[in-house]
C-alpha positions in Angstrom: 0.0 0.0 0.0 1.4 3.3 -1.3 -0.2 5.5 1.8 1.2 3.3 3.8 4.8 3.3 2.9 4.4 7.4 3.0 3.3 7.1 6.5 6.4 4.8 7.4 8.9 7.2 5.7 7.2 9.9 7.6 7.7 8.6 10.6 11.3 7.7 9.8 12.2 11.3 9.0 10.5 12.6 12.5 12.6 9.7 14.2 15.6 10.9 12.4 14.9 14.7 13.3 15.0 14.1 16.9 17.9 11.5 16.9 19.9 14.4 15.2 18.6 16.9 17.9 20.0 15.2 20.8 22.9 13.9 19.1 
């Protein structure tokens, strides 16, 4: 499912964001 691949790489880039905050 398309949508739900966008979701998952959405997700990834927030979970990247903050890892490269606190890093």
């Amino acid at each position: 499912n398309e949508l739900h691949l966008q979701m998952i790489d959405y997700h990834i880039g927030l979970f990247r964001a903050i890892v490269n905050k606190s890093a």
